[in-house]
PDB file of N, CA, C, O and CB in Angstrom:
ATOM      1  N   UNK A   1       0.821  -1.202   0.000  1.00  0.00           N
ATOM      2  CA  UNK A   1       0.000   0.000   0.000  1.00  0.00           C
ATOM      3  C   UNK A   1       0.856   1.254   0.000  1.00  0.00           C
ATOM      4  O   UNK A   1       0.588   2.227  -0.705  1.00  0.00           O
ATOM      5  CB  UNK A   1      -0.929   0.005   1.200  1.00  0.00           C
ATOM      6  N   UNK A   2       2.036   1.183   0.927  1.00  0.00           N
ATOM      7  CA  UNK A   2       2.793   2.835   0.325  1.00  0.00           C
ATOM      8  C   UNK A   2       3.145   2.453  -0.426  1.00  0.00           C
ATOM      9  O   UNK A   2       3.324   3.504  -1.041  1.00  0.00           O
ATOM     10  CB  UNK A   2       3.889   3.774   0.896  1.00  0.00           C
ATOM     11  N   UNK A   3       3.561   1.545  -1.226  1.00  0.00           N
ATOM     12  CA  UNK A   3       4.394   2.001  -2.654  1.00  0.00           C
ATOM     13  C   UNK A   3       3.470   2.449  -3.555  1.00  0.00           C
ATOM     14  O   UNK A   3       3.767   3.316  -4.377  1.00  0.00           O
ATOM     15  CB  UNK A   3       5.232   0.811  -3.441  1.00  0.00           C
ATOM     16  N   UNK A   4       2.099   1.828  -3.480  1.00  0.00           N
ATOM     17  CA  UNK A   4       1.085   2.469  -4.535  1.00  0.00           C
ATOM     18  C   UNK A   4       1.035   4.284  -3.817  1.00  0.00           C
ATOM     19  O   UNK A   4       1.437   5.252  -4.463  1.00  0.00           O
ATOM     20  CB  UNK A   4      -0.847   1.398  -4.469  1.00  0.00           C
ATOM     21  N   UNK A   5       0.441   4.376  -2.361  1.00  0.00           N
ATOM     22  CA  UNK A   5       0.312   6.125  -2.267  1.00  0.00           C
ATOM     23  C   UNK A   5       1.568   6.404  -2.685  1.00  0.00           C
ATOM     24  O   UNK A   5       1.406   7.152  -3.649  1.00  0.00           O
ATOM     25  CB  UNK A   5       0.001   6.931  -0.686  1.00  0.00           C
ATOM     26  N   UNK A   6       2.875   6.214  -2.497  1.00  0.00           N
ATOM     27  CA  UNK A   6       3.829   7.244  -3.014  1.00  0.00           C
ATOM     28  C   UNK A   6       4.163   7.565  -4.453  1.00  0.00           C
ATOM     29  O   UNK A   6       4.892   8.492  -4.807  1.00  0.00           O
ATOM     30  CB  UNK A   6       4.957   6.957  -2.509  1.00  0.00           C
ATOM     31  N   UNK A   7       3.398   6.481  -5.443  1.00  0.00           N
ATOM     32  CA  UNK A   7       3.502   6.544  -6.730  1.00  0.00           C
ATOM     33  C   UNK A   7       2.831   7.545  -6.844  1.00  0.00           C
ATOM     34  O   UNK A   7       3.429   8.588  -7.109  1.00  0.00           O
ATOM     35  CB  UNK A   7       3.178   5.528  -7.485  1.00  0.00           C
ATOM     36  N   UNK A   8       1.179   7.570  -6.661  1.00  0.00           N
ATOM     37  CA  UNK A   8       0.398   8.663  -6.553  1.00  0.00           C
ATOM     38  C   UNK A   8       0.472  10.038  -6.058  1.00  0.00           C
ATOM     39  O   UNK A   8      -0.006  11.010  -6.644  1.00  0.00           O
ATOM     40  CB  UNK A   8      -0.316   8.310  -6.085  1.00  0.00           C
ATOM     41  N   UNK A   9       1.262  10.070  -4.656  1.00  0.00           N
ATOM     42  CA  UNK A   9       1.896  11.621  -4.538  1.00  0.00           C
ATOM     43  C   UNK A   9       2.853  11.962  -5.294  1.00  0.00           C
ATOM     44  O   UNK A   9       2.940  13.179  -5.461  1.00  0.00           O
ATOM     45  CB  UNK A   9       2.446  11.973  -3.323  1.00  0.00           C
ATOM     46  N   UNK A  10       3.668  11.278  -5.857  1.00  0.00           N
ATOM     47  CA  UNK A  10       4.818  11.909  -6.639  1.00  0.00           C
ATOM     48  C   UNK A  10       4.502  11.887  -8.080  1.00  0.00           C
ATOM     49  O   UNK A  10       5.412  11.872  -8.909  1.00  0.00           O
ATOM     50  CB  UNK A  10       6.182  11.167  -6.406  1.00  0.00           C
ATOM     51  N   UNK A  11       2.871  11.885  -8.528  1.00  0.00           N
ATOM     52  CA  UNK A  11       2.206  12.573  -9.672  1.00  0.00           C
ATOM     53  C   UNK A  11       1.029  12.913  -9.416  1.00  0.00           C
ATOM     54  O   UNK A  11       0.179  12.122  -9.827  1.00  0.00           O
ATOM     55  CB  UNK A  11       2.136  11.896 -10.801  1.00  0.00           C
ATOM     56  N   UNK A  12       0.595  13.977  -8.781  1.00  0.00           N
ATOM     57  CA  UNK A  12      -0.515  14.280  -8.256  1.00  0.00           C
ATOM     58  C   UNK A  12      -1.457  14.902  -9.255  1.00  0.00           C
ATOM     59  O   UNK A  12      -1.031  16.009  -9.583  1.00  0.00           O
ATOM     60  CB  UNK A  12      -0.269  15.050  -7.181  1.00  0.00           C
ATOM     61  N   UNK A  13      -2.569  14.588  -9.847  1.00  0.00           N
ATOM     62  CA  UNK A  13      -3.179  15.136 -10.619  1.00  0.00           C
ATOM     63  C   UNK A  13      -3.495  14.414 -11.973  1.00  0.00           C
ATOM     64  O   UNK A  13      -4.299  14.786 -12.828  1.00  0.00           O
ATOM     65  CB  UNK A  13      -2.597  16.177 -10.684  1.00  0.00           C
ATOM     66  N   UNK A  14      -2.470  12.991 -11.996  1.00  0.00           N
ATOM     67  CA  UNK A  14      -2.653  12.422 -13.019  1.00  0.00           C
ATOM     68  C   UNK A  14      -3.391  11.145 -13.091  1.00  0.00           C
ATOM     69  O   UNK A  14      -3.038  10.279 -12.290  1.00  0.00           O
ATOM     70  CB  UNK A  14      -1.621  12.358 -13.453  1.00  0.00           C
ATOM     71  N   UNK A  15      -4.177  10.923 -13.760  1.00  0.00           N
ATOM     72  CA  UNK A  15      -5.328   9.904 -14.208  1.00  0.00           C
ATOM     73  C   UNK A  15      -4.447   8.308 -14.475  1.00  0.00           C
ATOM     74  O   UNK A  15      -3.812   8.050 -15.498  1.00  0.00           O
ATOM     75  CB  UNK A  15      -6.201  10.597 -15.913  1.00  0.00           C
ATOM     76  N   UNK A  16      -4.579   7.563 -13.517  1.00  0.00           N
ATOM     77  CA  UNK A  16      -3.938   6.121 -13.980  1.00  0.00           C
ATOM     78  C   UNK A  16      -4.659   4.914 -13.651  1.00  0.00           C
ATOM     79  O   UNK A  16      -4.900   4.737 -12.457  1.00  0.00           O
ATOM     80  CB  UNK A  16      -2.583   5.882 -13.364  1.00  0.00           C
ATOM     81  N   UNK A  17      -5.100   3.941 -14.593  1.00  0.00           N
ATOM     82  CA  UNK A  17      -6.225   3.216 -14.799  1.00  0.00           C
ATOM     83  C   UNK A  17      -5.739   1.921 -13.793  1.00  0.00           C
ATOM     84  O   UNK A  17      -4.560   1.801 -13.459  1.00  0.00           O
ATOM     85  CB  UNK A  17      -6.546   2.903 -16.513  1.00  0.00           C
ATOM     86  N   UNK A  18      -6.757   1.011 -13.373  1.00  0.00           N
ATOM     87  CA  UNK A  18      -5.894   0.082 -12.817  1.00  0.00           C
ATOM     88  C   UNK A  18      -4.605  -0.779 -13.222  1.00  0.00           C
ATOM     89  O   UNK A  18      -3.626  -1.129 -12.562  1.00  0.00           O
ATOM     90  CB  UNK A  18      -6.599  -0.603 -12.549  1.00  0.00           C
ATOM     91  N   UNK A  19      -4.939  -0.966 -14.427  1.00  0.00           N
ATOM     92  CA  UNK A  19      -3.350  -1.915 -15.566  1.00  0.00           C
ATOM     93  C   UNK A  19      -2.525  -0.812 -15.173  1.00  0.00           C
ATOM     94  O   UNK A  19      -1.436  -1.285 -14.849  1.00  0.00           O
ATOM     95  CB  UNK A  19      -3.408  -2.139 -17.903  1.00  0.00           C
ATOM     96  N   UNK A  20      -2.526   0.447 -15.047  1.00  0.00           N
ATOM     97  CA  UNK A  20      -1.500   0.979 -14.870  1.00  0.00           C
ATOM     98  C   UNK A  20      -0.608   1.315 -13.996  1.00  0.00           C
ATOM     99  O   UNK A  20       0.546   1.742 -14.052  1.00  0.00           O
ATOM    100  CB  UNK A  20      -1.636   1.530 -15.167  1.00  0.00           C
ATOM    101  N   UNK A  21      -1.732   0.909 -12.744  1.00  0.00           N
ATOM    102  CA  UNK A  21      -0.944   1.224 -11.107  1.00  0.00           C
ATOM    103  C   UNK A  21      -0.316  -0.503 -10.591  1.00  0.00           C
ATOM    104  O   UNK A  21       0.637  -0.818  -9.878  1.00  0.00           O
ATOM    105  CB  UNK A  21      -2.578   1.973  -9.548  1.00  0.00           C
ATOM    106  N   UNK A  22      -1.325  -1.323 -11.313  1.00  0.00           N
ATOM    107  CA  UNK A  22      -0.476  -2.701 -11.732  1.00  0.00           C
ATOM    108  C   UNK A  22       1.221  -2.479 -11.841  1.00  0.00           C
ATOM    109  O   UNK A  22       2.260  -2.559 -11.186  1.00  0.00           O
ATOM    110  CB  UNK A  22      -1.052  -3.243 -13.383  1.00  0.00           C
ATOM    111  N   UNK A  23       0.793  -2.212 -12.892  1.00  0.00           N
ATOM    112  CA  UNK A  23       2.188  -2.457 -13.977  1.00  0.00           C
ATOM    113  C   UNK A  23       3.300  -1.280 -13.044  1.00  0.00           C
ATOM    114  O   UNK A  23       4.345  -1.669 -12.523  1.00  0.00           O
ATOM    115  CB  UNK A  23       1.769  -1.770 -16.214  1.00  0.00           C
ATOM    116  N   UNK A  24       2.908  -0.104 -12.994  1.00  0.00           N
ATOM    117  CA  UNK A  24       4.035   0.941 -12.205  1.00  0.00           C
ATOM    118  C   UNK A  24       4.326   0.487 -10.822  1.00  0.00           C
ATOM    119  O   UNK A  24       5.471   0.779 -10.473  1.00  0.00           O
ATOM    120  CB  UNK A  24       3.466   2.555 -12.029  1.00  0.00           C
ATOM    121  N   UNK A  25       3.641  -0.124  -9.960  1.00  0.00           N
ATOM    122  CA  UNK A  25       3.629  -0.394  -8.435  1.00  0.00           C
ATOM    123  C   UNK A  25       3.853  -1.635  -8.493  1.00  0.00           C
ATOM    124  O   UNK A  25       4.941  -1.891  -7.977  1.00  0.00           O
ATOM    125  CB  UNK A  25       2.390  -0.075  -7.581  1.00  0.00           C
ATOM    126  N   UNK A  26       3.171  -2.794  -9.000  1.00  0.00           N
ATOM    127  CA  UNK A  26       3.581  -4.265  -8.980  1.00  0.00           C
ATOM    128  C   UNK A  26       4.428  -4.738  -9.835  1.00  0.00           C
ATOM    129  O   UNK A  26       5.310  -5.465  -9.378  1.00  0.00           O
ATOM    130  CB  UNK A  26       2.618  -5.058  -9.120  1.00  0.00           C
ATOM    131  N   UNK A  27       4.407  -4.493 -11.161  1.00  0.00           N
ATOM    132  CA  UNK A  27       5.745  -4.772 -11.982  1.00  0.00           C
ATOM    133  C   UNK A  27       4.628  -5.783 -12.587  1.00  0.00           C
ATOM    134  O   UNK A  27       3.443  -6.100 -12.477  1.00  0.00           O
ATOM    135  CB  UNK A  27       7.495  -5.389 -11.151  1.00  0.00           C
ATOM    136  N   UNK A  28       6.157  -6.153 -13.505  1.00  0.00           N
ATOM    137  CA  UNK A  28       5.050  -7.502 -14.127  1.00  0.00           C
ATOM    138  C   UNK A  28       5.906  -9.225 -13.341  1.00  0.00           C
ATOM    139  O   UNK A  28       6.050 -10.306 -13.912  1.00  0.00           O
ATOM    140  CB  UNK A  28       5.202  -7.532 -16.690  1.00  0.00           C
ATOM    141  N   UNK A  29       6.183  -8.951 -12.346  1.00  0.00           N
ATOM    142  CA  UNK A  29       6.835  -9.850 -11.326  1.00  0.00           C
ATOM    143  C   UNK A  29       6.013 -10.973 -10.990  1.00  0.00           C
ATOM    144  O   UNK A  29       6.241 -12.135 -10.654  1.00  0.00           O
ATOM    145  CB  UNK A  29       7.158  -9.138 -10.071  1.00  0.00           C
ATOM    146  N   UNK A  30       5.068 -10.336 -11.166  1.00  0.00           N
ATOM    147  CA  UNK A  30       3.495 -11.499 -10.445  1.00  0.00           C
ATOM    148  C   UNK A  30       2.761 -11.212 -10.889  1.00  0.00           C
ATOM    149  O   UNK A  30       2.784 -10.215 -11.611  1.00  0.00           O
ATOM    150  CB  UNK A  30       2.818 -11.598  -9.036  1.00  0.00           C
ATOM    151  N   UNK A  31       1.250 -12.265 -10.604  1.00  0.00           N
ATOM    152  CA  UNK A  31       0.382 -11.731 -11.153  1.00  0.00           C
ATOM    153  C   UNK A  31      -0.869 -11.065 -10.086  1.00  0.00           C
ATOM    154  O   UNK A  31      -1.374 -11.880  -9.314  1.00  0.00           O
ATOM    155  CB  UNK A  31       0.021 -12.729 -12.095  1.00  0.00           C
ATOM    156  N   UNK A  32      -1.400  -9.543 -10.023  1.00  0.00           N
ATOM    157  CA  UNK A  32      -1.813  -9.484  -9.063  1.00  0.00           C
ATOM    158  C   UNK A  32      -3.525  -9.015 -10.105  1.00  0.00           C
ATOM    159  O   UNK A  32      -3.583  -8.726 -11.300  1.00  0.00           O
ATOM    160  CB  UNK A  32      -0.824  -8.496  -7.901  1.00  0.00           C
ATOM    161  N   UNK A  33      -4.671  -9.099  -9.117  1.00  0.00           N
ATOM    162  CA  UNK A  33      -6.393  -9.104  -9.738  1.00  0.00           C
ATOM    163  C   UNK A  33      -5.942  -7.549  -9.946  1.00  0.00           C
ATOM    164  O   UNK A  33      -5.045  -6.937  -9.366  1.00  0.00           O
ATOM    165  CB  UNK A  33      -8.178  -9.577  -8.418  1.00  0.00           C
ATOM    166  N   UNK A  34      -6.865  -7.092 -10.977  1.00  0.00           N
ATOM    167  CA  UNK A  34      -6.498  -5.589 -10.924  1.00  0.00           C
ATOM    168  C   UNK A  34      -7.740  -4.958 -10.050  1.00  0.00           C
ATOM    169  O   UNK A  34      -7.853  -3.732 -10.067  1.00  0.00           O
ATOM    170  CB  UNK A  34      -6.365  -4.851 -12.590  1.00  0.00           C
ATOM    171  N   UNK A  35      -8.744  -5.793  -9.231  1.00  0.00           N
ATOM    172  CA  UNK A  35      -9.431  -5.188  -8.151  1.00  0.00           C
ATOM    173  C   UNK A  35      -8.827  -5.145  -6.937  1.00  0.00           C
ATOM    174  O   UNK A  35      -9.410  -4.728  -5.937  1.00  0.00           O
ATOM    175  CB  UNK A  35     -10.549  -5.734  -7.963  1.00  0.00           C
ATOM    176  N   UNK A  36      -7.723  -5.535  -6.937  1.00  0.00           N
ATOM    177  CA  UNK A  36      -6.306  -5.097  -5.769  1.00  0.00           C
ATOM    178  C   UNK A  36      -6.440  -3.912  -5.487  1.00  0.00           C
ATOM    179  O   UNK A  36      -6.933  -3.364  -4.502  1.00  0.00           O
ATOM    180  CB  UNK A  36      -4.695  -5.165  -6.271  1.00  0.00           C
ATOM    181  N   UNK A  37      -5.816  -3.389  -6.719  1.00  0.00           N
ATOM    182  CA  UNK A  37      -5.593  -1.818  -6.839  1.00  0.00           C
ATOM    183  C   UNK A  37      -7.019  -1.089  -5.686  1.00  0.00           C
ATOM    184  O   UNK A  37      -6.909  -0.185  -4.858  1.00  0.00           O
ATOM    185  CB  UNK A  37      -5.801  -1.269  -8.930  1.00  0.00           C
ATOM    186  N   UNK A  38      -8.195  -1.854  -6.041  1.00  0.00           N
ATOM    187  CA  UNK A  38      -9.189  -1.107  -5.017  1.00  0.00           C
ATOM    188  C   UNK A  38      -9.479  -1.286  -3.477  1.00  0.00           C
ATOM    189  O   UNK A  38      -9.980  -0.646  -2.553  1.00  0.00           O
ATOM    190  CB  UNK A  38     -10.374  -1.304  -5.499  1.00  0.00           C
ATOM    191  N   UNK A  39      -8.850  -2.590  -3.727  1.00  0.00           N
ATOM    192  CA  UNK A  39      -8.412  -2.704  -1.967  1.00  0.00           C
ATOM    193  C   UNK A  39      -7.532  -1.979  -1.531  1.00  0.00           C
ATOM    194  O   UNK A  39      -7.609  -1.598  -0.363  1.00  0.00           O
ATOM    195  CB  UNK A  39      -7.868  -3.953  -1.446  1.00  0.00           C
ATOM    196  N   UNK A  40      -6.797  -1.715  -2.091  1.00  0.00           N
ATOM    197  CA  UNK A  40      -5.732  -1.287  -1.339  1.00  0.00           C
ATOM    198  C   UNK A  40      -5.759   0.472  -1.506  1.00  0.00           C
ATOM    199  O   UNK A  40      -4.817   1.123  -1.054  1.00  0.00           O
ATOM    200  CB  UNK A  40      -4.299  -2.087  -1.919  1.00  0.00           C
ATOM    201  N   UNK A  41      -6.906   1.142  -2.183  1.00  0.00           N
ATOM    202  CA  UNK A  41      -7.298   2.263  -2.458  1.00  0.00           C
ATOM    203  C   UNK A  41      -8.082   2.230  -0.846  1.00  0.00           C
ATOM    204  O   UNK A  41      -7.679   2.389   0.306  1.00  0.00           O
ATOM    205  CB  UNK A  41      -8.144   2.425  -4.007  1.00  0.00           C
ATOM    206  N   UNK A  42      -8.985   2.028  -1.281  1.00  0.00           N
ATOM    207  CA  UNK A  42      -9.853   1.783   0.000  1.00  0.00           C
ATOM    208  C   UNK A  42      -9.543   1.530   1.545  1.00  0.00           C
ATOM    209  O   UNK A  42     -10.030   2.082   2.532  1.00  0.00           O
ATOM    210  CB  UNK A  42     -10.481   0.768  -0.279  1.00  0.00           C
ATOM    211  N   UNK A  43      -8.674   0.622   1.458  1.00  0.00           N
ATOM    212  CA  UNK A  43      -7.708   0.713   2.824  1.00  0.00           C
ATOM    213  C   UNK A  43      -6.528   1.789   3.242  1.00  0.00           C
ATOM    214  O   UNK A  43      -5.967   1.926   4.329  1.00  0.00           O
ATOM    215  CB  UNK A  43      -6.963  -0.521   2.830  1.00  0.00           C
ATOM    216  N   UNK A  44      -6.357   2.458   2.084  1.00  0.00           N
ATOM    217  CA  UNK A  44      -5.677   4.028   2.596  1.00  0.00           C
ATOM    218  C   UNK A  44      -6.665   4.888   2.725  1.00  0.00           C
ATOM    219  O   UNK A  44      -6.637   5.510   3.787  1.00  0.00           O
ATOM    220  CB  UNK A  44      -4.618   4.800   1.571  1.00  0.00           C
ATOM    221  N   UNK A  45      -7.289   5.067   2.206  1.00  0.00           N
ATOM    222  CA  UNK A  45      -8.282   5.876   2.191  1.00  0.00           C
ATOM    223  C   UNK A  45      -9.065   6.032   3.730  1.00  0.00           C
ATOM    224  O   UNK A  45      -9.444   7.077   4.259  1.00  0.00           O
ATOM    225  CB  UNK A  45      -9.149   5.352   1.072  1.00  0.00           C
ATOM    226  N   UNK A  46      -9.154   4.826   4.176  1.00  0.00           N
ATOM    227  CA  UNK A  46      -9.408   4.297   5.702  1.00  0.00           C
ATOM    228  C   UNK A  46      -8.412   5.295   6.895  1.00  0.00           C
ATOM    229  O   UNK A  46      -8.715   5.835   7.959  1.00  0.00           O
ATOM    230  CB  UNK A  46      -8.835   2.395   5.764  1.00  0.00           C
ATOM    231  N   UNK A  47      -7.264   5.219   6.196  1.00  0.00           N
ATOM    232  CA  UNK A  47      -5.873   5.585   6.593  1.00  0.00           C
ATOM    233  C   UNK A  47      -5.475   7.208   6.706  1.00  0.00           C
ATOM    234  O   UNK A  47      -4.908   7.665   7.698  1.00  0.00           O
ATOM    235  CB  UNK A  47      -4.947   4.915   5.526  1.00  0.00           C
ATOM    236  N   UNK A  48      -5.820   7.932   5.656  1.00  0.00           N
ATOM    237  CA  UNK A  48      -5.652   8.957   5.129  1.00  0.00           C
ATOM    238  C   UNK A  48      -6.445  10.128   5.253  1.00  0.00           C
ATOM    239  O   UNK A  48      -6.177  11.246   5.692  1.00  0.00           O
ATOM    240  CB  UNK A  48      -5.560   8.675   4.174  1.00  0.00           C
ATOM    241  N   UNK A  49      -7.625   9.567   4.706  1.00  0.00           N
ATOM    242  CA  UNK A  49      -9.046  10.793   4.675  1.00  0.00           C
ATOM    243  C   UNK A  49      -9.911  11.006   5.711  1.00  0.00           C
ATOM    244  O   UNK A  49     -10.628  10.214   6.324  1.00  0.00           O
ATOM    245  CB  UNK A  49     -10.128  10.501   3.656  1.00  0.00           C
ATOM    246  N   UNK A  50      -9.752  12.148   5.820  1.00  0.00           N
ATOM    247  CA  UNK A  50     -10.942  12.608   7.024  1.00  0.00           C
ATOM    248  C   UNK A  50     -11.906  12.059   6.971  1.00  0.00           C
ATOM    249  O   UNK A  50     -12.447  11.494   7.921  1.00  0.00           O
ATOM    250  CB  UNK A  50     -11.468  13.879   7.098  1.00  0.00           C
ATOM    251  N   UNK A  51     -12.462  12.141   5.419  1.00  0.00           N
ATOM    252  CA  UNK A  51     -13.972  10.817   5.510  1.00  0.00           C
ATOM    253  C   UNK A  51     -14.079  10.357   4.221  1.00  0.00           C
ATOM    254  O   UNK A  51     -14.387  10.889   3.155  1.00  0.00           O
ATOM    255  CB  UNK A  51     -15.790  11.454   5.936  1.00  0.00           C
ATOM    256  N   UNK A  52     -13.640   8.853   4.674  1.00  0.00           N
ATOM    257  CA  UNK A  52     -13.097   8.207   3.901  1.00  0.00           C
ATOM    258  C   UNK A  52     -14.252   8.061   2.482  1.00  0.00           C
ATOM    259  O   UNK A  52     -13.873   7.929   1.318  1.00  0.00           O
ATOM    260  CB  UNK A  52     -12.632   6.950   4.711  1.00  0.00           C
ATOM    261  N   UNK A  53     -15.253   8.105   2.790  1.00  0.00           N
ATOM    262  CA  UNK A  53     -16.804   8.347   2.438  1.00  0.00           C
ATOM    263  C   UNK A  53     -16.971   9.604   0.907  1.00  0.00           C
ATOM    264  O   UNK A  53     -17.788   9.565  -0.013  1.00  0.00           O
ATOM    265  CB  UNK A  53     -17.636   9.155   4.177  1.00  0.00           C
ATOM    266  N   UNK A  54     -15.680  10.752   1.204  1.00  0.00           N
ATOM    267  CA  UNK A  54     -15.945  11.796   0.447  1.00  0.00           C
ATOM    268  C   UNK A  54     -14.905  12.156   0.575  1.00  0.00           C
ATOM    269  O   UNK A  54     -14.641  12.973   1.457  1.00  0.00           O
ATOM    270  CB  UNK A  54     -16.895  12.634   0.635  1.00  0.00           C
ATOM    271  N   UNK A  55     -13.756  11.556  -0.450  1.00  0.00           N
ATOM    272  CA  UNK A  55     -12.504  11.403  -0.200  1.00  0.00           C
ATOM    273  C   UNK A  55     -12.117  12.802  -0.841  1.00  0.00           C
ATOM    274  O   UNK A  55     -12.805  13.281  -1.743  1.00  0.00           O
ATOM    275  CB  UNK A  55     -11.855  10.036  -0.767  1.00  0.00           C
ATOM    276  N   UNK A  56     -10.934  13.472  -0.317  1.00  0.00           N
ATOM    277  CA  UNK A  56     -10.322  14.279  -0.559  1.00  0.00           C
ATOM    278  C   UNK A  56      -8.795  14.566  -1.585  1.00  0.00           C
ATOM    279  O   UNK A  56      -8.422  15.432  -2.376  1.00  0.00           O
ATOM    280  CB  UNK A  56     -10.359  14.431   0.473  1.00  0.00           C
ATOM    281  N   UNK A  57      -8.377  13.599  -1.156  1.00  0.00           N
ATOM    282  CA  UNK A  57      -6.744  13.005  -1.431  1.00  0.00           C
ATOM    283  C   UNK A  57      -6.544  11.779  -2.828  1.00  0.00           C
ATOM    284  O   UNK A  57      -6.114  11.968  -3.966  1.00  0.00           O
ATOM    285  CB  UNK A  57      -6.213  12.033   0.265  1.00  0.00           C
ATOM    286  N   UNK A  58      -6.853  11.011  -2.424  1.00  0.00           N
ATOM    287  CA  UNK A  58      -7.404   9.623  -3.403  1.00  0.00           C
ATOM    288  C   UNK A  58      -8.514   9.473  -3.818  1.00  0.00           C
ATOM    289  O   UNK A  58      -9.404   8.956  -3.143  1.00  0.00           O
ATOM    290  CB  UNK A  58      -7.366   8.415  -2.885  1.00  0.00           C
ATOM    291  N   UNK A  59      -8.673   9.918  -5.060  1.00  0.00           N
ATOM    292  CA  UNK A  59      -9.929  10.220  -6.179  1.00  0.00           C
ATOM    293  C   UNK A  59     -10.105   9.494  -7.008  1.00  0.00           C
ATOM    294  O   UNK A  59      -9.279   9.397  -7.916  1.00  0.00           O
ATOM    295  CB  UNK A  59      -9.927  11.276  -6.928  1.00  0.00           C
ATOM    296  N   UNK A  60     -11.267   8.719  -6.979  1.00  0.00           N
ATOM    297  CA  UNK A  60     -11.591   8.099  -8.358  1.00  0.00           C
ATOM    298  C   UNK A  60     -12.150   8.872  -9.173  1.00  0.00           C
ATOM    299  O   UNK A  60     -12.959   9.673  -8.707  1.00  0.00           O
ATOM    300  CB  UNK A  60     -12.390   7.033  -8.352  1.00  0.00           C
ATOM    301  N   UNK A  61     -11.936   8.868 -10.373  1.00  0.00           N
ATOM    302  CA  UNK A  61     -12.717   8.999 -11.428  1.00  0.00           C
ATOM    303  C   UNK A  61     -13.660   7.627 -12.426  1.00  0.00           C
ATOM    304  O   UNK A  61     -13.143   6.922 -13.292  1.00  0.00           O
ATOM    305  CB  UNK A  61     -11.733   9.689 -12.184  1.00  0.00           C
ATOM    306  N   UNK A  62     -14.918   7.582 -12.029  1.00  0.00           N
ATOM    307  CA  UNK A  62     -15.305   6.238 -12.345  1.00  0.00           C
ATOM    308  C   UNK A  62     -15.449   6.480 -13.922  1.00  0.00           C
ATOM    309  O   UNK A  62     -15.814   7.383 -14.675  1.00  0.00           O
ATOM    310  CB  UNK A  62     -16.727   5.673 -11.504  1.00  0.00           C
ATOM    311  N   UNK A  63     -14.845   4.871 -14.020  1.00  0.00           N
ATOM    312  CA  UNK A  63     -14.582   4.249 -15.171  1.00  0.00           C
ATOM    313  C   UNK A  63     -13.501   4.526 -15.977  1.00  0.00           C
ATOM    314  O   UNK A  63     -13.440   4.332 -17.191  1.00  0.00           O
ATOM    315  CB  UNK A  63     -15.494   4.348 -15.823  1.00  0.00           C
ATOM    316  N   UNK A  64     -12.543   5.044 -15.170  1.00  0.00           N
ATOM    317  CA  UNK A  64     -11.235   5.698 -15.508  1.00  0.00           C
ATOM    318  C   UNK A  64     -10.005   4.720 -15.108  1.00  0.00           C
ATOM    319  O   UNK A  64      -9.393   3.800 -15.649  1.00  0.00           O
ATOM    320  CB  UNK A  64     -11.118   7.146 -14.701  1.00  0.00           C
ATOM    321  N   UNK A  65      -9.963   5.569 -13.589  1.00  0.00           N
ATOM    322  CA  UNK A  65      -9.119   5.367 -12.632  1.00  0.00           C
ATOM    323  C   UNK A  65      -9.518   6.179 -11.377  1.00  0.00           C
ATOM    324  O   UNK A  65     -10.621   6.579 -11.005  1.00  0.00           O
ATOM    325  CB  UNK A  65      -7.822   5.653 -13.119  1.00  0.00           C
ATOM    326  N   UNK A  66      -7.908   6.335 -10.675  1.00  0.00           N
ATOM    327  CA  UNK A  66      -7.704   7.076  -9.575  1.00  0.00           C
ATOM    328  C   UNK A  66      -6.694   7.699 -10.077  1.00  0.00           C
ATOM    329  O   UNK A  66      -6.095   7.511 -11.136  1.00  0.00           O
ATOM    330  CB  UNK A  66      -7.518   6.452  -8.316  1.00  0.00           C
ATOM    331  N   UNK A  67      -6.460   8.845  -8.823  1.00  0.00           N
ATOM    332  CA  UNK A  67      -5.821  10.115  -9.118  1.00  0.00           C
ATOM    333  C   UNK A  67      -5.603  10.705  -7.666  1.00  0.00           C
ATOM    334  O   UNK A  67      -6.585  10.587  -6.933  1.00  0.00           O
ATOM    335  CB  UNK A  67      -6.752  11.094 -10.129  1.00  0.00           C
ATOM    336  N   UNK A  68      -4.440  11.348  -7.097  1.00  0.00           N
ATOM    337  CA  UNK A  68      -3.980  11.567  -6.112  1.00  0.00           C
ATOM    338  C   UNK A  68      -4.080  13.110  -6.126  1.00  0.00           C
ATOM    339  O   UNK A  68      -3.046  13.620  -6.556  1.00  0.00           O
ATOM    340  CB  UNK A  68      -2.777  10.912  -5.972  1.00  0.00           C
ATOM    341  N   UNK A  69      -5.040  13.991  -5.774  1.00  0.00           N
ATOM    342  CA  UNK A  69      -5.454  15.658  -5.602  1.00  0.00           C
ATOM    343  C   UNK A  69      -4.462  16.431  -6.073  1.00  0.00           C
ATOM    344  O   UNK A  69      -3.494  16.106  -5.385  1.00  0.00           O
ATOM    345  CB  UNK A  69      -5.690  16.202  -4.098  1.00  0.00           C
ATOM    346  N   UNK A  70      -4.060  17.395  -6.959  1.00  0.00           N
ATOM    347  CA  UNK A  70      -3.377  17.967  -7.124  1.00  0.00           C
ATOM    348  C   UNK A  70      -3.370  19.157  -5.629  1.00  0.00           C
ATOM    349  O   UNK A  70      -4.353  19.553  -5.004  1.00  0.00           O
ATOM    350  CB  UNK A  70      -3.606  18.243  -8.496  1.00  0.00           C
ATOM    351  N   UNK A  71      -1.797  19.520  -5.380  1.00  0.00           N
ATOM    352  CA  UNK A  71      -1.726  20.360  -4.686  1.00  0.00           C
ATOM    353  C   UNK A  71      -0.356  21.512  -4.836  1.00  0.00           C
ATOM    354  O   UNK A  71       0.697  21.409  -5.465  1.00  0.00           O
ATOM    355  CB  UNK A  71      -1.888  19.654  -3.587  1.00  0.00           C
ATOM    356  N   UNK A  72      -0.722  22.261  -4.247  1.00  0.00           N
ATOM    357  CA  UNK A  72       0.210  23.522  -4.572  1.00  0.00           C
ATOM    358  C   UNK A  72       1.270  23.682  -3.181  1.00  0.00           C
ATOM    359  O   UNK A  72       2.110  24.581  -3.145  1.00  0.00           O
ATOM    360  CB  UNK A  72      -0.887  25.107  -4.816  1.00  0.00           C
TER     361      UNK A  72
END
């Protein structure tokens, strides 16, 4: 789970589908479900957001991906 949030803070603002947080965070080393990616969204999110419910930080965009808030 941090290696996926730190992928995501260190591109904040950018749109990456599940194959893609796969492939950048897991490698192609193994084989992992790409509804991982939402567990393990969901369990930071637990972690992270004031409410986890109406997330702030870790954003889906449905039928996209997720996306880590741009900030200044």
């Amino acid at each position: 789970e941090i290696k996926l949030l730190t992928f995501l803070i260190k591109h904040p603002g950018r749109v990456y589908t599940r194959e893609e947080l796969l492939n950048y965070v897991w490698g192609d080393e193994s084989y992992v479900e790409p509804r991982t990616v939402d567990v393990h969204i969901s369990r930071l999110r637990a972690l992270i957001e004031p409410d986890k419910e109406k997330p702030s930080y870790l954003l889906t965009l449905r039928g996209i991906g997720y996306k880590f808030a741009e900030y200044e």
